[in-house]
KOLLO-394206 format. One record per residue (C-alpha): x, y, z; residue in three letters. Coordinates in nm, 2 decimals. Layout:
<rs>
X/Y/Z/ALA
...
</rs>
This chain:
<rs>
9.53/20.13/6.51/UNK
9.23/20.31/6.39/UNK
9.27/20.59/6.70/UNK
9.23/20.91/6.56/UNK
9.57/21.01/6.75/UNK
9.75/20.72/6.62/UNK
9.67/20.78/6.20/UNK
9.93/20.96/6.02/UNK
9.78/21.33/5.99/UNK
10.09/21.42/5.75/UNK
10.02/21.12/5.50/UNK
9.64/21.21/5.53/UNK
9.74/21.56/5.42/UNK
9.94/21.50/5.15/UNK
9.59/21.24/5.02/UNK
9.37/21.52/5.06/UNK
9.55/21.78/4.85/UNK
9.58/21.53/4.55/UNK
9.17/21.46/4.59/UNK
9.26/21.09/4.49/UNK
8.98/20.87/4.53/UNK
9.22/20.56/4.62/UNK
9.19/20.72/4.97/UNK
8.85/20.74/4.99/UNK
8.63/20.62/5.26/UNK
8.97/20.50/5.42/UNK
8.96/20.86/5.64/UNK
8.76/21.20/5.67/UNK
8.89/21.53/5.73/UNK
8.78/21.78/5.99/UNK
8.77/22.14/5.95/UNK
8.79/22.29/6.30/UNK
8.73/22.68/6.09/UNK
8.41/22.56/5.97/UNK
8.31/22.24/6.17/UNK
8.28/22.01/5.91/UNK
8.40/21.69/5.76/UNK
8.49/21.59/5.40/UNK
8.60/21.28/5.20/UNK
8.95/21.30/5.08/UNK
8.77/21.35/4.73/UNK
8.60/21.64/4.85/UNK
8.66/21.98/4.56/UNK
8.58/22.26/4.82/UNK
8.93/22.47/4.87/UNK
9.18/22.25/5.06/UNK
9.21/22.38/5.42/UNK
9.50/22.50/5.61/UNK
9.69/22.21/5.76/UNK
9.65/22.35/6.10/UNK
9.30/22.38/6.06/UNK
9.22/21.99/6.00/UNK
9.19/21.71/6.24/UNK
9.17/21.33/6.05/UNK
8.96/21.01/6.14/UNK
8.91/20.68/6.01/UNK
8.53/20.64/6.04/UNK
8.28/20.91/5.98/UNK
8.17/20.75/6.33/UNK
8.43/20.92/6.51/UNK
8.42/21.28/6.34/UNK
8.06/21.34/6.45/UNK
8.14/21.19/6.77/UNK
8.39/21.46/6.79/UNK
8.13/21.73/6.69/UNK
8.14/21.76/6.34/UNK
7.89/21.75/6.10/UNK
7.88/21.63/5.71/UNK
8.01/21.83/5.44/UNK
7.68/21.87/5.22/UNK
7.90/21.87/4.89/UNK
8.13/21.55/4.91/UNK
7.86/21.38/5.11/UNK
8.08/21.14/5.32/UNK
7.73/20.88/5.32/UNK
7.84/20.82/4.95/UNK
8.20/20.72/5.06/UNK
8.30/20.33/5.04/UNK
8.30/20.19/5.36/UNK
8.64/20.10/5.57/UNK
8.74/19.71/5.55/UNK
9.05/19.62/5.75/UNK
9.08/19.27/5.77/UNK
9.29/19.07/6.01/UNK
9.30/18.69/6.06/UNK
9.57/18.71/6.40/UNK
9.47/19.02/6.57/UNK
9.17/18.93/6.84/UNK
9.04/19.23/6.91/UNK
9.05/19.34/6.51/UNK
8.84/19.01/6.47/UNK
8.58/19.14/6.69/UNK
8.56/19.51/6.54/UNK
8.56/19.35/6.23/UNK
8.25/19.14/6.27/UNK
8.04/19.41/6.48/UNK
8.07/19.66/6.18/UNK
7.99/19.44/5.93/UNK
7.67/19.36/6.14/UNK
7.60/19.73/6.27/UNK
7.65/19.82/5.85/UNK
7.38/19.58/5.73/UNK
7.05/19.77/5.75/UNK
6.85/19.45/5.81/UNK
6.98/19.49/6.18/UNK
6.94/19.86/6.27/UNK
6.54/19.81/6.38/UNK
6.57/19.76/6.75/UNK
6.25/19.73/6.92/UNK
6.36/19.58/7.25/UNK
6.62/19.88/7.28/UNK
6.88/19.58/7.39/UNK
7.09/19.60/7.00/UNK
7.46/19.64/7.21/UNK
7.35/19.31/7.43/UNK
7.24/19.15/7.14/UNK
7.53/19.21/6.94/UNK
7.76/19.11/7.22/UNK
7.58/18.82/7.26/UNK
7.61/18.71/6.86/UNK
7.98/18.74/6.91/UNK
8.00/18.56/7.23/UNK
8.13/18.89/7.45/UNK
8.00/19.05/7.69/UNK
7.88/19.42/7.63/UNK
8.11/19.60/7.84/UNK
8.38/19.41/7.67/UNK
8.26/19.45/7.35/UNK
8.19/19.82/7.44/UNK
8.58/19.86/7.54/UNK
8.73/19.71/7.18/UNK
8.52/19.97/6.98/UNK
8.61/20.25/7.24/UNK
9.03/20.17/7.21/UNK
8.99/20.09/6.84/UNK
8.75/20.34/6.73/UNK
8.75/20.56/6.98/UNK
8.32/20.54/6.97/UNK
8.10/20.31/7.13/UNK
7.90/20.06/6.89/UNK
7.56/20.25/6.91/UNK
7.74/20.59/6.83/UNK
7.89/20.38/6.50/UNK
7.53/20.25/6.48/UNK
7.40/20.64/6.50/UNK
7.60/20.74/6.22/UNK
7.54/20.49/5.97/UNK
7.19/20.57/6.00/UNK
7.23/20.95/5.98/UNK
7.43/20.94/5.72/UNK
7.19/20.67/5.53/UNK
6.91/20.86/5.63/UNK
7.07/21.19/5.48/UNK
7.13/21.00/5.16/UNK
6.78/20.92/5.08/UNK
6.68/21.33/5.22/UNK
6.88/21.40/4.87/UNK
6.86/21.15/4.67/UNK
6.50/21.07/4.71/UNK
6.13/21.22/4.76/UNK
5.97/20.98/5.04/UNK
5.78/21.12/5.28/UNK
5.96/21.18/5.61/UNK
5.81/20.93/5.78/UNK
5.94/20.68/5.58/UNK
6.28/20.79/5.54/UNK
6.24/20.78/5.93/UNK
6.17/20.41/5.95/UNK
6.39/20.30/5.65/UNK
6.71/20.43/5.83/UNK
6.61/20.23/6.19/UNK
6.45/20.50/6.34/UNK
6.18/20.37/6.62/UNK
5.96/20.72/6.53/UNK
5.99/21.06/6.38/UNK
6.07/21.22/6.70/UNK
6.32/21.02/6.75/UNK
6.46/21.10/6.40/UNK
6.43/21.49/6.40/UNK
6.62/21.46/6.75/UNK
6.86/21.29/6.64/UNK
6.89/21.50/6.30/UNK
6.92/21.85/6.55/UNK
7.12/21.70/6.82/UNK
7.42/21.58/6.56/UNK
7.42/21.80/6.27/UNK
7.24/22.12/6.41/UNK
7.01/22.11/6.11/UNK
6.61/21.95/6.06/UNK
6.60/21.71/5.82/UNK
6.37/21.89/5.61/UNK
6.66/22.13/5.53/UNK
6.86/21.85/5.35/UNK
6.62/21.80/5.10/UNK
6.75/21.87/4.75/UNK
6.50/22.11/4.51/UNK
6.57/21.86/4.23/UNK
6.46/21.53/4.24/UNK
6.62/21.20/4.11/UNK
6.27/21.03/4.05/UNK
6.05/20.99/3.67/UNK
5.71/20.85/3.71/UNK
5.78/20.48/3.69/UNK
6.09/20.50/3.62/UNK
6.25/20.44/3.97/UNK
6.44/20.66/4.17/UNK
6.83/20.74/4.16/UNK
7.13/20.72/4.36/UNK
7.50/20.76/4.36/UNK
7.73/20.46/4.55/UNK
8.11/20.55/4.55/UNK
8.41/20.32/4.52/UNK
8.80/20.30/4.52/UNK
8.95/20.30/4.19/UNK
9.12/20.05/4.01/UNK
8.81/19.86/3.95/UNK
8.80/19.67/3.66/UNK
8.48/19.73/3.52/UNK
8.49/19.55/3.19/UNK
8.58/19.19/3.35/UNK
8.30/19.22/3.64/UNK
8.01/19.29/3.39/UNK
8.17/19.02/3.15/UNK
8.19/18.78/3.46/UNK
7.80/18.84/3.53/UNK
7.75/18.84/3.15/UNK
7.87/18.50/3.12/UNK
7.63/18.36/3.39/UNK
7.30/18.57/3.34/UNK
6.99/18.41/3.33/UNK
6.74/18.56/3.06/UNK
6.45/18.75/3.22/UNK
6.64/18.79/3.57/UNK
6.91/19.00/3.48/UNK
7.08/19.20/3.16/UNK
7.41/19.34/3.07/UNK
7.39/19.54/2.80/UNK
7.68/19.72/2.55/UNK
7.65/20.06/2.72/UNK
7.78/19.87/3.06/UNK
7.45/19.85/3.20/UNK
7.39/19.58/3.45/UNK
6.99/19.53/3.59/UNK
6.84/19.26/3.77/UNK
6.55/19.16/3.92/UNK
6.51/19.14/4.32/UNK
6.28/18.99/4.61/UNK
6.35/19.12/4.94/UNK
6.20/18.96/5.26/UNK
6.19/19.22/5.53/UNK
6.00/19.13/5.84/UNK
5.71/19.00/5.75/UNK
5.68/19.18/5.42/UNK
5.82/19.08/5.06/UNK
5.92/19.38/4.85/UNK
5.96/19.29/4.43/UNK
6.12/19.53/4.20/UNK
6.45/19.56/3.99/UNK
6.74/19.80/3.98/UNK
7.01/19.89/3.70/UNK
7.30/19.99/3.78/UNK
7.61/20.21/3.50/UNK
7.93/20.27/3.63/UNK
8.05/20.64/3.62/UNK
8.45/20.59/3.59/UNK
8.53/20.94/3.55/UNK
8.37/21.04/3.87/UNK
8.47/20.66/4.05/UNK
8.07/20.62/4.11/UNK
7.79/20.37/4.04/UNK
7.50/20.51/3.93/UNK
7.20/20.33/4.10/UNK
6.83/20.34/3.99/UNK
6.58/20.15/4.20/UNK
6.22/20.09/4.11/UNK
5.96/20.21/4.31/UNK
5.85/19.87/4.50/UNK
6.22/19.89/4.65/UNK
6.23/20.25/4.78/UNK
6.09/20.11/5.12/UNK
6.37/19.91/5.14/UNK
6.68/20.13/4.96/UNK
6.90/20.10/5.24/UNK
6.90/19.71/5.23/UNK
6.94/19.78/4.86/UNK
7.22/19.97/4.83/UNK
7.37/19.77/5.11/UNK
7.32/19.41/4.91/UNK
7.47/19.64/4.62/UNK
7.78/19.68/4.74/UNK
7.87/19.37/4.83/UNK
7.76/19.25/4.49/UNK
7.99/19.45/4.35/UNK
8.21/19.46/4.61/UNK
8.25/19.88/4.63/UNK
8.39/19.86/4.94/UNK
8.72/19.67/4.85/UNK
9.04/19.81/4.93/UNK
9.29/19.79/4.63/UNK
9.55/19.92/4.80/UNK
9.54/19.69/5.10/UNK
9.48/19.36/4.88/UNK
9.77/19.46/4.60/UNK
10.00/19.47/4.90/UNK
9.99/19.13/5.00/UNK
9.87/18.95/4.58/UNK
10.10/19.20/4.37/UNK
10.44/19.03/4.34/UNK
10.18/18.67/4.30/UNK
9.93/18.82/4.05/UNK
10.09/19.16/3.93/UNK
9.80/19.21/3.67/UNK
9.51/19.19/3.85/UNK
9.50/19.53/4.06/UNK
9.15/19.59/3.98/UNK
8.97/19.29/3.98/UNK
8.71/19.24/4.25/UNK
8.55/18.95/4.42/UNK
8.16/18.93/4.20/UNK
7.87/18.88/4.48/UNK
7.53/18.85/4.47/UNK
7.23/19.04/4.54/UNK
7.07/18.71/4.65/UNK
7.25/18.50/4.87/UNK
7.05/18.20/4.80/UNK
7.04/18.27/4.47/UNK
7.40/18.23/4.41/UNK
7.38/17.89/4.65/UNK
7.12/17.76/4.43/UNK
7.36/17.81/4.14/UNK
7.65/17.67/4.29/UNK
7.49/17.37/4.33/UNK
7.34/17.31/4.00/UNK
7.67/17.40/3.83/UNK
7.93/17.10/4.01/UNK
8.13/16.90/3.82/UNK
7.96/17.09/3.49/UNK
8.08/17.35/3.24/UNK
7.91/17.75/3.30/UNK
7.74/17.72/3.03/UNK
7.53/17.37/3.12/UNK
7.50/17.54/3.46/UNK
7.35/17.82/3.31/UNK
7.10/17.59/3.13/UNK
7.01/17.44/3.45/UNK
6.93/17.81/3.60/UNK
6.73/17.90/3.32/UNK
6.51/17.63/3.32/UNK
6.46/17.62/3.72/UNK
6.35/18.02/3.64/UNK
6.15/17.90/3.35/UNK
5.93/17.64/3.59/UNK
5.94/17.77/3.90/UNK
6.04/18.16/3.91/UNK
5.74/18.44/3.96/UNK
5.64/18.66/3.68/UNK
5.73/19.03/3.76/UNK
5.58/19.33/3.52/UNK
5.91/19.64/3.45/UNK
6.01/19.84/3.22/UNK
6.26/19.70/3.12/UNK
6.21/19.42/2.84/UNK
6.49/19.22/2.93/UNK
6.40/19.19/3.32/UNK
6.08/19.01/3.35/UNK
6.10/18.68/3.61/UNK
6.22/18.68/4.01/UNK
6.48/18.33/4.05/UNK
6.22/18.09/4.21/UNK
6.18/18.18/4.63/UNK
6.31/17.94/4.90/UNK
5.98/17.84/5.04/UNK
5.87/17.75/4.66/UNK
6.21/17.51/4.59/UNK
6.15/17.36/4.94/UNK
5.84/17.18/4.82/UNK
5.98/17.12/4.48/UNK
5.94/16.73/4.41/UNK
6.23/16.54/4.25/UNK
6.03/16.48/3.95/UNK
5.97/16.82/3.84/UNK
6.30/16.91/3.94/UNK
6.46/16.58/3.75/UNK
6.22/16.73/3.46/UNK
6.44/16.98/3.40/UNK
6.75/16.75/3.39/UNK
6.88/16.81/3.75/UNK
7.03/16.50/3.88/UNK
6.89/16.35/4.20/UNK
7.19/16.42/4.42/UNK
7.19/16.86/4.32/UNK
6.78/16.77/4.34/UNK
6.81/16.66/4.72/UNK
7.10/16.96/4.75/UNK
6.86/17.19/4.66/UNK
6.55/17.12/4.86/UNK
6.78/17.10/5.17/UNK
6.93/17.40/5.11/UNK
6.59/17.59/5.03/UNK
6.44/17.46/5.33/UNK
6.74/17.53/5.56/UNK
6.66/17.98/5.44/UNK
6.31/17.92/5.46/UNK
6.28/17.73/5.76/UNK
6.58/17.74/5.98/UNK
6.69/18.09/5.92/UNK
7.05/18.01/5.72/UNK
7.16/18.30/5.65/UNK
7.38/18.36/5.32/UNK
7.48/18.78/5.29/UNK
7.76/18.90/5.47/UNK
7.68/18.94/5.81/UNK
7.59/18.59/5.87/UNK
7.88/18.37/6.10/UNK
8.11/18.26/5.84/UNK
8.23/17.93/6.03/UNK
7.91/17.84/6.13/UNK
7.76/17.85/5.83/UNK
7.99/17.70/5.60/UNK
8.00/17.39/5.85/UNK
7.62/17.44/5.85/UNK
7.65/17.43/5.42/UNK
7.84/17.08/5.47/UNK
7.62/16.94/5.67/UNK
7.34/16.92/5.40/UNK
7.34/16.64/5.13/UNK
7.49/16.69/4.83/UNK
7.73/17.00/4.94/UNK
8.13/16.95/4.98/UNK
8.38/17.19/5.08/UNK
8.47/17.33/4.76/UNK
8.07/17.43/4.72/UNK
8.05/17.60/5.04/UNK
8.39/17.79/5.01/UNK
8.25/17.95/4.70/UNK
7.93/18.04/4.87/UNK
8.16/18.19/5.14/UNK
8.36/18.36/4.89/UNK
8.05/18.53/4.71/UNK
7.78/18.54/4.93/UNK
7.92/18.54/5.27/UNK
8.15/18.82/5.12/UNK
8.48/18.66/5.34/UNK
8.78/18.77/5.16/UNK
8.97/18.48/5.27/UNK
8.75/18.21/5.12/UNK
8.95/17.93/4.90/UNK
8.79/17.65/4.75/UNK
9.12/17.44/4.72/UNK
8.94/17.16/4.52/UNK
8.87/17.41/4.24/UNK
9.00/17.22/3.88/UNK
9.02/17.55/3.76/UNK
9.25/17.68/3.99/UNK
9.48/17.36/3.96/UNK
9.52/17.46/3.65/UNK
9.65/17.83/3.69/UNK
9.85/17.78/3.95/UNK
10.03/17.46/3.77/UNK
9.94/17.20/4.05/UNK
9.69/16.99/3.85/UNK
9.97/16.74/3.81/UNK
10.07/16.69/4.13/UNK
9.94/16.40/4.34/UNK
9.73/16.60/4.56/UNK
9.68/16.94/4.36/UNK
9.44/17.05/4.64/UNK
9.68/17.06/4.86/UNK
9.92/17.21/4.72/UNK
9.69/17.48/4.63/UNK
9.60/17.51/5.02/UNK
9.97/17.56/5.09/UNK
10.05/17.79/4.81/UNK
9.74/18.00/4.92/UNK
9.89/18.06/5.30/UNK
10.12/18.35/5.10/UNK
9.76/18.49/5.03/UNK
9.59/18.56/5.36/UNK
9.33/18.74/5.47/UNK
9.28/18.82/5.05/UNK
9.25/18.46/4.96/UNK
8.92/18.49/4.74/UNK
9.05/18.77/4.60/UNK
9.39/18.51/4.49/UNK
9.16/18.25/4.36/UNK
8.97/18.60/4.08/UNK
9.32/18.68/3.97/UNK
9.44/18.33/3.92/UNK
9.08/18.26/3.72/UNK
9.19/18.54/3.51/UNK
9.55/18.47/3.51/UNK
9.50/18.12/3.37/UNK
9.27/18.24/3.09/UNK
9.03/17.92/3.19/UNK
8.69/17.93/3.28/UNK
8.62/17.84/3.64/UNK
8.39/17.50/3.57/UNK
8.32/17.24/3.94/UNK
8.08/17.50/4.07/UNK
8.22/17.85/3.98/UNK
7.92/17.85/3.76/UNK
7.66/18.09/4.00/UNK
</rs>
């Protein structure tokens, strides 16, 4: 239960006084002798037992009257994932924070967001209204509240826009609105969170901190990425830099830029800078970040149930994407080919069709080609580039199915609905839209049974029907199933060809 009451406030104490960053995100601490709340990493002086009261989401201290420690900064904390595949109501809370999380939703004009998002679900509001209130112990616009006060604080320290646009950027309908909101929750104007330094040189973007549970395998995400980087779109360099290139479509405006991103081990931190054609839109940035590189994971959890399979793989994560389609696009071109061939295929389709983009980086220099622009590719120029006529039509369905239909490929979208929507297009199997769910729907308990690859390291490829036998091993696996198929990639020491290739 994620009740307040019902956590274990001993265990939580004994994680707070070793500072350990495993914990982090996972609960906040309380301080009823100074009214604030901390991360579990926070370095102020640990507080008297009797003085702290524990939560699971930052959601329910404010709700509670407490306010944000202004050192740990709990908005740099990695979100809470608990994942359930039996458990109804768990199933419901699950899928209402991932949608409340994603910044893309927080702009609610009609003022109707908890109808809306009961209706997505197929609930009613009061009923949707009554899971978060026994589970959480809030109501979903009070989560909603603090995600956005908490993002909102972040870019009042991390950044130099103007108020007004900080305002907007967190989902706030107008400044009033914001400063209100600002007073009524943390006592404090919003002005007085600004930092005296800022994180911003002329042209060279702006920076930002994300936080993240150790283990994390650093070295075999950027070499995963390194493998299937397309020149001009993205870079991993040998001081463990990775930058890409990025169009976002918010509304009815496009925003172009790039970001690079270092990891800081010693402090369990990614180190963000984002250009200055994205700072509009950092929120959806940082949020499409995450996922990518999957901060929010929960080690712990997933060792639990994949230890005793894959003892060796503690800190491997699932790789994202910070475009959805992207990553589809990819998928296709690279079935029944090696990476490397698929790779090929990418380049070239970024080569003809992908839009010139001026940073300063030399390495990052071309956006992967939109949707709109692939859905009026013709088969000849996309059979130019040695794309065979079955991935051609695979392609221009899928392109026109994001530009024109609204398929939706990031983590909030309806996992079911969209990998049977995935199917339903020419050229696109099971195993293809499994590995879209895996990376770009972000769903944990993805498995693309047909993989060869995976045959292969689980010792199956010799059995009449190695799929499924793969399917059947994998129920010991569940809800971390993607998670199963990274550690037996790296397990088997083979490269992941039919399609792993995006």
């Amino acid at each position: 239960m994620n009740r307040s009451d019902r956590i274990d406030a001993d265990a939580c104490y004994r994680a707070l006084c070793s500072h350990d960053a495993r914990f982090d995100g996972q609960f906040f601490t309380a301080v009823t002798s100074t009214g604030i709340y901390c991360r579990p990493v926070c370095r102020v002086r640990t507080p008297r037992r009797e003085n702290c009261r524990f939560f699971e989401h930052a959601a329910q201290a404010e709700h509670a009257g407490f306010r944000p420690c202004l050192r740990c900064r709990p908005e740099l904390a990695p979100m809470d994932r608990h994942w359930s595949t039996e458990d109804a109501s768990a199933i419901l809370q699950q899928q209402a924070t991932l949608w409340l999380d994603d910044p893309q939703h927080w702009r609610d004009a009609d003022g109707n967001m908890g109808e809306r998002l009961a209706g997505r679900l197929g609930v009613s509001d009061r009923h949707l209204r009554r899971v978060f209130e026994d589970r959480l112990g809030v109501s979903p616009l009070q989560y909603l509240l603090t995600r956005k006060l908490l993002t909102a604080k972040q870019l009042l320290a991390d950044t130099d826009l103007p108020i007004t646009q900080i305002a907007l950027a967190s989902g706030f309908a107008s400044v009033r609105r914001f400063n209100a909101a600002f007073i009524d929750h943390y006592c404090l104007n919003p002005t007085q969170l600004r930092r005296a330094t800022s994180t911003r040189d002329s042209g060279q973007g702006t920076v930002v901190r994300l936080g993240y549970r150790p283990p994390y395998d650093v070295a075999a995400t950027l070499a995963f990425f390194r493998q299937r980087l397309i020149e001009g779109v993205a870079f991993v360099d040998d001081q463990q830099r990775l930058g890409q290139t990025l169009r976002m479509d918010i509304g009815d405006r496009s925003h172009r830029g790039w970001l690079v991103t270092e990891f800081d081990e010693t402090r369990c931190q990614l180190v963000l800078r984002v250009s200055d054609e994205l700072r509009e839109v950092l929120p959806q940035v940082i949020h499409r970040l995450r996922a990518a590189l999957d901060l929010d994971a929960d080690p712990g959890a997933i060792n639990a149930v994949l230890n005793g399979a894959f003892p060796a793989g503690d800190g491997l994560r699932v790789p994202g994407a910070l475009d959805g389609f992207e990553l589809a696009v990819r998928a296709v071109l690279g079935q029944q080919i090696t990476v490397a061939a698929a790779r090929t295929l990418a380049q070239r389709l970024v080569n003809r069709f992908g839009e010139p983009l001026v940073t300063p980086h030399a390495a990052l220099s071309r956006l992967f080609p939109a949707p709109e622009v692939l859905a009026q590719a013709g088969g000849d120029a996309l059979g130019e580039l040695g794309i065979v006529k079955q991935r051609q039509a695979a392609i221009v369905a899928l392109a026109r199915g994001v530009a024109e239909h609204g398929l939706m490929l990031n983590g909030s979208a309806d996992v079911p609905a969209t990998i049977a929507a995935l199917k339903a297009l020419p050229g696109i199997g099971d195993w293809t839209a499994q590995y879209i769910a895996m990376r770009a729907l972000r769903w944990p308990d993805a498995f693309p049974a047909g993989d060869v690859a995976l045959h292969k390291a689980l010792g199956v490829q010799d059995h009449k029907h190695p799929a499924r036998e793969a399917e059947a091993a994998s129920l010991a696996w569940k809800p971390w199933r993607s998670y199963a198929v990274v550690r037996a990639w790296s397990a088997g020491h083979v490269t992941p060809h039919t399609g792993a290739t995006a």
